[in-house]
N, C-alpha and C positions, 0 to 999 in steps of 0.2 A: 463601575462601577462597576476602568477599568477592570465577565470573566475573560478572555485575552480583547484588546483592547483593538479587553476585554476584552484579552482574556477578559476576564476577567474582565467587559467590561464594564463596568461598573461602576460601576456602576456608571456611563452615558457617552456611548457614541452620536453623534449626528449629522446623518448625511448631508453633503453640501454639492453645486453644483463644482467643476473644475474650476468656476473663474473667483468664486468664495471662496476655496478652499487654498486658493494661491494671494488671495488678499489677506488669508487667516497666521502666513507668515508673515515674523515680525523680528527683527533684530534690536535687542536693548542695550545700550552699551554705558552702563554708566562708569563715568570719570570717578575716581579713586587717588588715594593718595596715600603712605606709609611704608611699612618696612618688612610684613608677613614675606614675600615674593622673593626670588633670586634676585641677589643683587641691593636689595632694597625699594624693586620696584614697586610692589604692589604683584596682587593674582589676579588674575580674569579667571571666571568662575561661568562653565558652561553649559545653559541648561536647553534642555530639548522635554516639552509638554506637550498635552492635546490642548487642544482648543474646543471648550465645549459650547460656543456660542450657536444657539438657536432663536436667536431675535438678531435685527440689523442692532449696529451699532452697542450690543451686550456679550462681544467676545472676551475668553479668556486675559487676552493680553491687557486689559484695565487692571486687571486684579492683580495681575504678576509686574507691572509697571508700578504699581501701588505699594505691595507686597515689597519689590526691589530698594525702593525711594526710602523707604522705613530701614530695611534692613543696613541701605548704606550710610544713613545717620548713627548705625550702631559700631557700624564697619567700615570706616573711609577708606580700608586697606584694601578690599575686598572690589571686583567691578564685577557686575554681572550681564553676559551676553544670552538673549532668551530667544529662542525661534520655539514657536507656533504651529504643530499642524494640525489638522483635522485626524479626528479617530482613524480611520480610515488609511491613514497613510503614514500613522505618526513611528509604529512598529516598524515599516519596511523602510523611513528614513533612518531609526536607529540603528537598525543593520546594514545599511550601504555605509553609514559613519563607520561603522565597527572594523566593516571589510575595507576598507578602504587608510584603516589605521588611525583613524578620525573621532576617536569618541570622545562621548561630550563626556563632561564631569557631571553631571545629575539629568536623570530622562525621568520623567511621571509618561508612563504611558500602563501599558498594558501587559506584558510578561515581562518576567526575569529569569525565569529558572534555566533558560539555556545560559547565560553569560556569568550567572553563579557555579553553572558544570564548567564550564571553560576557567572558574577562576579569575575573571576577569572584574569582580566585584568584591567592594570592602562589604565584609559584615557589618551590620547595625553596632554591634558591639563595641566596636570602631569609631565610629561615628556621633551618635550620642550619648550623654550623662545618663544613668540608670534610671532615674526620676523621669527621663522622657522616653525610653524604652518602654519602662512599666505603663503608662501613659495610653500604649496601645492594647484595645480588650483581646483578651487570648485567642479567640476565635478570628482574628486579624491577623495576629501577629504567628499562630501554627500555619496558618495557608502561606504568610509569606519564611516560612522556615524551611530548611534544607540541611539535611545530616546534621541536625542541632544545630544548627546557625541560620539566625531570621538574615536574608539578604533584602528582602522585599519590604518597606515600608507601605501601608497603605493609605490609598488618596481617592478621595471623591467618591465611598461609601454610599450602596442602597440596599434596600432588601425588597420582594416582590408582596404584595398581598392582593383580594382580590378588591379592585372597587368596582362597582355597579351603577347604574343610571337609575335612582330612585323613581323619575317621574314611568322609565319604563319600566319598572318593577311596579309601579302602581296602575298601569294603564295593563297587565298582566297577569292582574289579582296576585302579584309575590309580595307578603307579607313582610317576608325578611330574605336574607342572603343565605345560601346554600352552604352546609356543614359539610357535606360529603360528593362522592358522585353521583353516585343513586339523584340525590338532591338535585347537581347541578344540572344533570342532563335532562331531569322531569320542569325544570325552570324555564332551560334554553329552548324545551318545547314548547312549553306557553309563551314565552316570548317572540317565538315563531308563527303560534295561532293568533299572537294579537298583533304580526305587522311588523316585529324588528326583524329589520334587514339583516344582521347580524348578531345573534342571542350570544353567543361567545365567542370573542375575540381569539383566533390562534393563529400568531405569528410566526410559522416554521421558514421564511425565508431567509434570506442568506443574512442578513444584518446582526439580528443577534438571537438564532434559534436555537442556540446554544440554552440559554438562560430561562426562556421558557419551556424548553423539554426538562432541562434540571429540574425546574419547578413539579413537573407533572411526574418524573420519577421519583422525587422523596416524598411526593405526596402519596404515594404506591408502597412505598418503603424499599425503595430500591436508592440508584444513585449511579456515576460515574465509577464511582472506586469503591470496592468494601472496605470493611475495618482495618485490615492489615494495609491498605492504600494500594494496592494494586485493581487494576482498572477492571470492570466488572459490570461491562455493556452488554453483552447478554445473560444477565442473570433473569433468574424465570420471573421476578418481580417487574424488571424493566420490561419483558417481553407481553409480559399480561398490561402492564400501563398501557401499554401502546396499540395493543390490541384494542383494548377498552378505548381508548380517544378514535380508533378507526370506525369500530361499529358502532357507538353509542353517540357520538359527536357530528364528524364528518359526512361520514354517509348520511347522515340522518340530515345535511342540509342544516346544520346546527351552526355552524362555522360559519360561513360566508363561501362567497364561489370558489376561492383557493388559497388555502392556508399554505399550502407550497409556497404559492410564490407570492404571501402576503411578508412583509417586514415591518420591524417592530413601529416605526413610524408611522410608514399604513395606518396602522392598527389602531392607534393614539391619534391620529388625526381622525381616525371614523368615531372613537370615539368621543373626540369633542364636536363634533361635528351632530352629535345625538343618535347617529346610525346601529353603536354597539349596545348591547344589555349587558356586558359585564366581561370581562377581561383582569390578566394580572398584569399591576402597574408596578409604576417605582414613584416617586415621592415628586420627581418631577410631572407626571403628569396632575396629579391634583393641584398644580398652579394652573396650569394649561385650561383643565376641565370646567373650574372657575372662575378663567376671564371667557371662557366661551357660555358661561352661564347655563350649566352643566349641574343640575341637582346629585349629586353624586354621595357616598359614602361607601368606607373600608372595614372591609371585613378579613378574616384568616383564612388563607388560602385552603381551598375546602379537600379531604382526604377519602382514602379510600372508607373507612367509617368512622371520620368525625375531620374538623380540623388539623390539617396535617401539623403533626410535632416537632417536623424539620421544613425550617423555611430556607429559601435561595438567597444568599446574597451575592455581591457584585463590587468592585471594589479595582480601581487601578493603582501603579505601582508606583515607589517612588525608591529608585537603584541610583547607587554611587559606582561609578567606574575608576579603577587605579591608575588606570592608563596616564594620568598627566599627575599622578604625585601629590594630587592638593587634599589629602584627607582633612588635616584641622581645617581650612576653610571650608573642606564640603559640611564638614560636620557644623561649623557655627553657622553655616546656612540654614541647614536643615532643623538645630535646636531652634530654628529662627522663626520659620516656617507651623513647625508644631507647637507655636505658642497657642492656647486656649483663641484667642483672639482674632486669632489668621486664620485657623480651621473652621472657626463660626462662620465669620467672615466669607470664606467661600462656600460652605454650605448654604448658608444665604441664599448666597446670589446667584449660585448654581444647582439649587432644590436638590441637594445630596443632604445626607448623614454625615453626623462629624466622627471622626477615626481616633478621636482621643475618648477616653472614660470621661474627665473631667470636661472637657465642648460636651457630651453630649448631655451628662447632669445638669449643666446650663442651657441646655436646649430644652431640655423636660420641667425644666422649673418658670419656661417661660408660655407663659399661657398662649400668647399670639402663635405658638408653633405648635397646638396642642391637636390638630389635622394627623402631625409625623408620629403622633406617640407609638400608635401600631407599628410603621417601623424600626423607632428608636428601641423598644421594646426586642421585635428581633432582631437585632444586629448581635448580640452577644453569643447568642447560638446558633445563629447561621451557616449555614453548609457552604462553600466552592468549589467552582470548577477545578482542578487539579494545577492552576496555574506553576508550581512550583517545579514541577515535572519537566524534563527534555523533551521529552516527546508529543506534551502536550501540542505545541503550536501546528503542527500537520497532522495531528490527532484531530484540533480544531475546524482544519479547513475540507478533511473527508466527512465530516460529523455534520457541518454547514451544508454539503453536498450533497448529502443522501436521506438525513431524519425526517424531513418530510415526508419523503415515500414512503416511509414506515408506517403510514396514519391514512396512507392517500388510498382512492378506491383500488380495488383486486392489489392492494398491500401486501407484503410480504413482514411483518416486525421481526419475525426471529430470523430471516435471511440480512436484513441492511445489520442487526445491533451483532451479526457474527463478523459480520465484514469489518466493522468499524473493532470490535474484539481482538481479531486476525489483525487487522492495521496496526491496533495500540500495541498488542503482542511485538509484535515485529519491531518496529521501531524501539520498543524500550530494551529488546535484547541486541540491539544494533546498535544501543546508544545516542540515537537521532535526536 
């Protein structure tokens, strides 16, 4: 909520051990019959997704076996082959497919803007009817665009805000959730003089610290990229954020013992667990925090003086490859796929946001989902990671490597946000 996969992930990675993450591959093959295909065979239609299952027995592949069964009562011409991986590893099987001359005809993972440079990707324009184009909100559909053409579809949508532990906001005398920072950091003291082990959650480890430094730079009025979109990691905004989370936060014992090397998971399981006072979430964890019975409520991610105006979302992808010729069947896949009903459907079951205009006015009309509204609400105006970018993805993994230091004692912010400047520089005049 794949920002690179998330990227972009996005919106939801989750870690698994090696012997999960090798039961979380799955081969679907359903039997077909007709005359789309060479010959008169039929197509096999090949897809490659993550697997977001974080319960036994609640992995992706139900839904995309579910999802398949539907589609080929619409399409007996059509058979669809699906393997399964874990976040984690779902990118670096796409690209061994790629190098190896192997690519699948439709991936939902987490970047595309390299294989869009390389051309190896139909435009959406291609793909689906303008009715289902339109379909996705602008702020989705410019992150997944590239020199005027969206290549990127997005799949499995979240956005961050802040939620908090009421019962320790009340054992803390905090009447309500913090607007700013000033606010938050005079909070996550009190929550420290009354006993919580951890007043703020900050997850800079390697899992997805991408997406919570986003969050903490446009709450600054900084960001990844300026206006014009080139990348703009040490701008004096991001360098004062980061400063500010160093001395006012961490030092201050406000964090927990190591926000380095805490990851997103961590972080959400100390939070159901009742350990944290307040951290930014995604829409999955308010299922989580209330089967652990979890007094919780969301508020707007708080800014440098008031509610920040730009929230972070998250968001993984969903690319057509040319490689095997089958554009009309990718495409009645995919119009298949973005029906209202199928996007519900996996928001559901998988606590995201839905990526159509119309899922989500059906998500807001239904009162049982009325927890999301805060998110539903930002997703229209949501900022990302630069997924669309070449250079992103090893921009990604120096970025995972060093932003913690940035915040960590005898810190350095403006040395690691030049390095990683220096890195994006380079790489985007190299064409990487």
């Amino acid at each position: 909520m794949t920002q690179n996969s998330s990227a972009v992930r996005t919106g939801r990675r989750r870690t698994r051990t090696a012997a999960a993450t090798a039961a979380a591959l799955v081969a679907v093959t359903l039997p077909g019959c007709g005359s789309l295909g060479a010959g008169g065979a039929g197509v096999t239609l090949h897809l490659v997704a993550t697997d977001y299952a974080d319960r036994p027995g609640d992995g992706t592949r139900r839904y995309w076996e579910g999802l398949a069964t539907r589609f080929r009562a619409e399409h007996p011409e059509i058979r669809l082959r699906i393997d399964l991986y874990d976040g984690s590893e779902v990118d670096r099987k796409v690209a061994s497919l790629v190098r190896q001359g192997r690519a699948p005809d439709v991936v939902q993972a987490g970047s595309f803007g390299d294989y869009a440079a390389q051309g190896r990707l139909y435009p959406v324009e291609e793909l689906l009817p303008i009715r289902r184009q339109a379909s996705f909100p602008s702020a989705l559909a410019d992150v997944g665009t590239i020199d005027g053409k969206q290549y990127g579809m997005p799949f499995a949508a979240s956005t961050r805000a802040l939620i908090y532990n009421k019962d320790l906001f009340e054992r803390a005398g905090i009447p309500a959730p913090p607007r700013t920072w000033a606010e938050l950091a005079a909070d996550a003291a009190r929550l420290k003089q009354a006993g919580v082990p951890i007043p703020y959650g900050l997850p800079l480890g390697a899992e997805e610290s991408q997406t919570e430094t986003l969050s903490w730079l446009l709450s600054g009025g900084g960001g990844y990229t300026n206006d014009a979109g080139g990348y703009a990691f040490d701008s004096p905004e991001n360098v004062r954020t980061l400063d500010w989370i160093g001395r006012r936060l961490v030092r201050q014992g406000l964090t927990g013992p190591d926000p380095v090397g805490t990851n997103r998971q961590e972080a959400y399981d100390s939070f159901t667990r009742g350990e944290t006072g307040m951290l930014n979430g995604d829409p999955a964890l308010l299922r989580r925090a209330g089967s652990s019975g979890i007094r919780f409520a969301v508020a707007p991610v708080p800014g440098l003086t008031g509610p920040s105006s730009a929230v972070t979302g998250v968001t993984d992808w969903m690319m057509a490859f040319k490689q095997n010729g089958h554009r009309k069947q990718i495409g009645a896949f995919l119009d298949f796929v973005y029906q209202d009903a199928n996007v519900l459907a996996f928001a559901d079951r998988y606590d995201t946001l839905p990526v159509t205009t119309t899922a989500a006015e059906a998500m807001s009309a239904d009162g049982a989902r009325r927890p999301l509204q805060v998110y539903l609400d930002q997703l229209p105006g949501a900022r990302f990671c630069p997924v669309g970018k070449r250079s992103w993805g090893p921009v990604l993994v120096r970025l995972k490597s060093l932003i913690g230091w940035a915040v960590a004692k005898n810190s350095n912010p403006d040395g690691v946000l030049k390095d990683l400047q220096d890195t994006a520089q380079a790489l985007e005049s190299t064409g990487s």
